[in-house]
N, C-alpha and C positions, 0 to 999 in steps of 0.2 A: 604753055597750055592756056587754051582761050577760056574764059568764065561765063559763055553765052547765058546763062539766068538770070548771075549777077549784073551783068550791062544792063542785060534787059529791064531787071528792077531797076536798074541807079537813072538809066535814062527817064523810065517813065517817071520817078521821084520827081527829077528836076525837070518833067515836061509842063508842069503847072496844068495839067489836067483836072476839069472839075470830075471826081470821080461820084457818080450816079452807080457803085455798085458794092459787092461785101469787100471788106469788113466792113464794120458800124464805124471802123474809127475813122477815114476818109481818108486816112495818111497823113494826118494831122497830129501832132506829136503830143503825146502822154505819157507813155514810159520811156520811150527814146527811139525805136526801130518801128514805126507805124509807115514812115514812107518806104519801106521797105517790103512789107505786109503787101501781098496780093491773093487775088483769087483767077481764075481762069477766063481773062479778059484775052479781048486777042491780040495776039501777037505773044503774049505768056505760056503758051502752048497747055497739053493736058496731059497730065502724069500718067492714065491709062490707054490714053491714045496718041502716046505722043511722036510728033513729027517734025516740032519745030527745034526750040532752045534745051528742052528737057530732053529730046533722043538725040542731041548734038551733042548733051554734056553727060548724059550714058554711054556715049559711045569712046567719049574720051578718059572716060574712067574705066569701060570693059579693056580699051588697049593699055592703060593703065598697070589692071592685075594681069594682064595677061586672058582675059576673060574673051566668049562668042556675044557674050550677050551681058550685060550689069543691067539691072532695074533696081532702082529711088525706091528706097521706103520711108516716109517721115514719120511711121508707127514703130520704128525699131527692128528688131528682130525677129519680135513677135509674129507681126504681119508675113515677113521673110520665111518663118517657119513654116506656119501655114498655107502660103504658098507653095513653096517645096514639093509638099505633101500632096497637095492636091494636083502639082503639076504631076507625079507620079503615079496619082490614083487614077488621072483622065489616060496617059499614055499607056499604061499595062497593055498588057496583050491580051489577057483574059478579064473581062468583067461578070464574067458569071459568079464568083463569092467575090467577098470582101477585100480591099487590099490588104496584103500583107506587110509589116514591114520590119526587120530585125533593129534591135534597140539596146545597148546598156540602160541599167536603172537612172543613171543621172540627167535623163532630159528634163531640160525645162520642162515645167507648166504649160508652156504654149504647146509643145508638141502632144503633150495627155489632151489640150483643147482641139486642136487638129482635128486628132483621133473619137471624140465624141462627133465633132461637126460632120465629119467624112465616115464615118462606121469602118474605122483601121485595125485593123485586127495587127496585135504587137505581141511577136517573140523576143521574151526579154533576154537578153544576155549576161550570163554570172560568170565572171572572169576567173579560168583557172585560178591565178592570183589573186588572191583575196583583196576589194578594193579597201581602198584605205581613209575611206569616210564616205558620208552618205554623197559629198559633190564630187566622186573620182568614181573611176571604174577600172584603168587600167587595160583597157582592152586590146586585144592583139586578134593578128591574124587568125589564129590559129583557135584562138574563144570561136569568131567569128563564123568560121569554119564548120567548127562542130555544132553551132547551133545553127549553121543553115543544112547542117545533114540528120537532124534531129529534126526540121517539119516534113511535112507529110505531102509539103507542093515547093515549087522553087519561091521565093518571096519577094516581092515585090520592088524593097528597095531595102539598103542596110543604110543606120544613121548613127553617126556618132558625134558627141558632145567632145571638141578638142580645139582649145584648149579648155581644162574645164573651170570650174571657179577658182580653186587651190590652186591655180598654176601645172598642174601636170596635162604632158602631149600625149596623145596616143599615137602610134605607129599608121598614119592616115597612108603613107608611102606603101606598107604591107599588105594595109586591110584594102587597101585601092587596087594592088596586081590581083588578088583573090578574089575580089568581086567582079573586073575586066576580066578575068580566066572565067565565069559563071555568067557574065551577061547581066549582072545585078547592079540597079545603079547604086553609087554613094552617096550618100547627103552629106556633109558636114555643119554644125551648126558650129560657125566659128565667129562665134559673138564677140568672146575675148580677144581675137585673132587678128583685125583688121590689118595691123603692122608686119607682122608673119611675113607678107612678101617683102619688106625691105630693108631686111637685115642682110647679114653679108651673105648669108646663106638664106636663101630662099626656103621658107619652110609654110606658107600658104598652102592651103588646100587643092587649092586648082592647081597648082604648080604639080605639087605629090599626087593627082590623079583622081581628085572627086570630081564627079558629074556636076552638083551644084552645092553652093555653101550662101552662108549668111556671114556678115560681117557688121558689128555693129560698130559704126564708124565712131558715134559719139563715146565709146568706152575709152577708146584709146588713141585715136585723132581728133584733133582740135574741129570737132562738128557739134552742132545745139544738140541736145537730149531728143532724141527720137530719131534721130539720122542713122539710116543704113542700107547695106548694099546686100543685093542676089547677085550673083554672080552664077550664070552657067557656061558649064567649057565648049571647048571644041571637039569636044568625042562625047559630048552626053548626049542619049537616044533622042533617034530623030523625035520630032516636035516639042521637044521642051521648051527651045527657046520661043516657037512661033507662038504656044499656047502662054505662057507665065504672064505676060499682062492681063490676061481675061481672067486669070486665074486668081491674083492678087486684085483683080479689082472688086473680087466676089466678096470681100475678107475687111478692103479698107474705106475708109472712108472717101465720101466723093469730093472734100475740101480739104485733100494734102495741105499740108503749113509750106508757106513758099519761102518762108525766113529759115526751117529747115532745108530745101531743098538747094537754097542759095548760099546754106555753110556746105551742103556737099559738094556743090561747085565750085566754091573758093577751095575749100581742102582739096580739091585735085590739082589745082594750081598751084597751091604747097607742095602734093607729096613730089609733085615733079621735078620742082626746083632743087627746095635747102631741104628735103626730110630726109635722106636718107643719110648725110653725117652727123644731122641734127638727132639720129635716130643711134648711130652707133655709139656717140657722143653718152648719150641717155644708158644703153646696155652698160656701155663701162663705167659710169658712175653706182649706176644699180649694181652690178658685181660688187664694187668696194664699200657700197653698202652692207650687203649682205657679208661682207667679210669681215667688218668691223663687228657687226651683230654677232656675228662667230666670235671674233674677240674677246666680248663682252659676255660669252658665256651662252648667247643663245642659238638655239637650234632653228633653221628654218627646214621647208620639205618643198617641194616643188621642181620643175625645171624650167621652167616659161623666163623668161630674158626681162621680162621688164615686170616682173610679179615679186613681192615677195611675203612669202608665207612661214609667219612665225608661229613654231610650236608652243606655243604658251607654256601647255600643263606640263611640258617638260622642265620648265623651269622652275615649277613650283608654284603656279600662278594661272588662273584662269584666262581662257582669252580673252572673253568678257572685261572681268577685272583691270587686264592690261592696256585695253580698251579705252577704258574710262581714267585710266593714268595720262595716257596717251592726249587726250582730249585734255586732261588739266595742263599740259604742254602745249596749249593751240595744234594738235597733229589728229585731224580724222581718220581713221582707216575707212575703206571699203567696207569691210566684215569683218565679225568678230561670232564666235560662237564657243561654246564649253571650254572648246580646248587651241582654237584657233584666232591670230589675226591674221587681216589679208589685209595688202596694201598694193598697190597700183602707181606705175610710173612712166610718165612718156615726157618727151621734150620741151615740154612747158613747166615740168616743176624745179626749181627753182634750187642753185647750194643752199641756201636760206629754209629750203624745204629739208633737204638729206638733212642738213645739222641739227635742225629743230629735232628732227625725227632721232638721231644718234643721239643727242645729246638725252634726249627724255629716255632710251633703252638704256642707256650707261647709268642713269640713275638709279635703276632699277639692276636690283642685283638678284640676277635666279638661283635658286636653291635646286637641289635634287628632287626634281620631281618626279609625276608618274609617266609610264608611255600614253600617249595620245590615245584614250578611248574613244577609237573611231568606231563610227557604228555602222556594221555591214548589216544593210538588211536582207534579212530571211528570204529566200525563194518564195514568191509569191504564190499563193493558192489562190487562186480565180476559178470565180465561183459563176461569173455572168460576164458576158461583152461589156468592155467599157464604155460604149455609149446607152446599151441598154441600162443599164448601173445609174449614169450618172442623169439621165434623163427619168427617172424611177420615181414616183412618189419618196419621198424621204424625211426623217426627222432627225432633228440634234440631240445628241444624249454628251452625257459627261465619259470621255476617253477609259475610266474606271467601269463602265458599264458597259462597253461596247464590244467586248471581247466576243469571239464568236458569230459576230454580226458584218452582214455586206459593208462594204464601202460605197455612200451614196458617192459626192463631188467630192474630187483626189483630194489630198489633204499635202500639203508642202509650206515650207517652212520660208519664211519674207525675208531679207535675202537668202536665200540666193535662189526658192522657188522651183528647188526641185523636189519630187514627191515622195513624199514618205510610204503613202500607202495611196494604191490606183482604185478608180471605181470600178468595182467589180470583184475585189478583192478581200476574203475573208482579213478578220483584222483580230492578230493574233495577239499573245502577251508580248512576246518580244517587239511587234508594232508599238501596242502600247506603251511601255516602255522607253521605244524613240520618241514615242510623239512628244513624253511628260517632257522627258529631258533638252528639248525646244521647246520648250513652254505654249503646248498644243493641248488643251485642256477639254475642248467641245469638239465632236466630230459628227459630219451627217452620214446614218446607216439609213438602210433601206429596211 
């Protein structure tokens, strides 16, 4: 696979060009990657209308996943999201009310922000089974079902968070034949996901039958922080793919980062070569991770292949707590929260890394704890449209006080950013309660 961005930068580096245009740095070296650094000179093509280097190296990454169409985000997935959204909201059939669109509680932040920008009306979804923390949902077919025969119009699109932060999939294969039987499209936001196509079993989104997903590349392939891919199929409703550049370009900025865009170019180059035994390589050391961690007494939950999710409080011990052990061992996690660590692995982390990390659990010896107080939250009562809420006059009161009062702007916890309570949403005691226990102490009411 060719790196057409990449050359492109490396060439003009070494073309001793006097550059008369942005960045301020000229390619002149101060952190180390400045000749590298471009902006939309010519021959660098243009990320919103692109037809040169940038729709050559989209096009080699949509064959890639198996994709009709990949579009570059170097804002993440945020941007991704909201594109999505809006690519849905433009193609409906009926624009005379609001879009619609079905939802578990765990989305992102970025999807609540969508939904303010575009005036998205959201059926939430509460999973027969009871989800098993505020970042899981659990959702199936068959949830999905009943809450698309519970509105009162067909809806617009159905979205679901998978995989979600905890490591748990949703049945995207199920909820996919169920919404092609109704004509609904599926989003996926599969942030965590990127790798998903190249395990031995193919479990990507587009693969199992969403119309369009996110991937964020930087989570879990070797790409800078902000890298990531749209990806639409080849059976999602006609003009998705024509419109989603105009659509993302409403949302991003007009000076994309091209040292992001040229790790997404070189990572296609990788995952073509060596990643996918570099990758199965990765799964089966993570298994015998997680098995040793079993040994040593502790529980983890999840099923995600390359995640692993330690029950903390089962052990007698905070996740938090365990966290900060953890760290006195040189071993970051991703998240930790009351009752939870999360930890993250792909092909670059190192035996050096698994050992640190086994060696600092075996030290620690878990006692008989409690079960995981995961916190489901309550069926929302909405009270006003989420964007009318969140665009509302509003003031900050102390979480103690706010009982009974609107939710002005959603309130979600850093990581992992998903919402505890929406704007528009009465904000109950048991809201309260979740909010303290993330240490959410100030909220804006209306």
């Amino acid at each position: 696979m060719s790196t057409p961005i990449f050359d492109f930068a490396k060439r003009y580096a070494e073309s001793g060009t006097a550059r008369f245009h942005m960045p301020g740095h000229k390619g002149r070296k101060l952190h180390g990657l400045e000749k590298y650094d471009l902006t939309e000179i010519r021959g660098a093509d243009y990320l919103f209308g692109a037809e040169g280097v940038i729709a050559e190296s989209e096009a080699r990454t949509a064959a890639l996943f198996g994709a009709a169409k990949t579009l570059y985000s170097t804002e993440g997935s945020s941007l991704c999201i909201k594109t999505m959204l809006a690519v849905v909201s433009r193609c409906r059939p009926d624009h005379s009310r609001p879009p619609l669109i079905i939802a578990p509680r765990n989305v992102h932040k970025a999807f609540i922000n969508a939904c303010i920008l575009l005036d998205i009306e959201v059926k939430w979804v509460y999973p027969a089974v009871k989800s098993t923390s505020l970042c899981s949902s659990g959702v199936t077919a068959a949830d999905t079902e009943k809450a698309v025969s519970e509105c009162d119009r067909r809806p617009d699109g159905v979205y679901v968070t998978s995989p979600d932060y905890l490591g748990f999939m949703a049945d995207i294969g199920g909820i996919s034949r169920f919404c092609k039987g109704r004509g609904i499209p599926l989003i996926v936001d599969n942030a965590h996901g990127a790798y998903l196509r190249f395990l031995e079993e193919d479990r990507h989104p587009i693969t199992l039958g969403a119309d369009m997903c996110c991937d964020s590349a930087h989570k879990t392939l070797p790409c800078y922080t902000g890298g990531a891919l749209m990806h639409i199929s080849h059976s999602a409703p006609e003009g998705f793919a024509a419109c989603a550049k105009l659509m993302m370009s409403m949302f991003a900025s007009t000076s994309p980062s091209y040292l992001i865009m040229e790790s997404l170019d070189l990572c296609g180059d990788y995952l073509e070569k060596d990643y996918r035994q570099a990758l199965a390589e990765t799964v089966s050391r993570t298994a015998l991770c997680r098995e040793r961690l079993a040994g040593y007494g502790w529980k983890t939950v999840g099923d995600e292949k390359c995640k692993l999710t330690i029950a903390a409080v089962r052990g007698g011990i905070s996740g938090d707590e365990l966290g900060d052990i953890l760290r006195s061992h040189s071993v970051e996690p991703e998240y930790t929260d009351p009752d939870l660590v999360v930890l993250m692995t792909t092909p670059f982390n190192t035996e050096e890394d698994y050992l640190k990390l086994e060696n600092a659990m075996a030290s620690v010896k878990p006692k008989q704890g409690a079960p995981a107080r995961f916190d489901e939250i309550p069926e929302a009562k909405v009270v006003m449209p989420i964007r009318q809420a969140a665009l509302a006059p509003c003031r900050e009161v102390d979480v103690d006080e706010a009982e009974g009062a609107v939710c002005g702007m959603t309130v979600t916890s850093c990581q992992p950013s998903v919402p505890v309570v929406v704007s528009g949403e009465e904000i109950t005691p048991e809201i309260i309660k979740i909010l303290k226990r993330y240490g959410i102490f100030r909220i804006s009411v209306l």
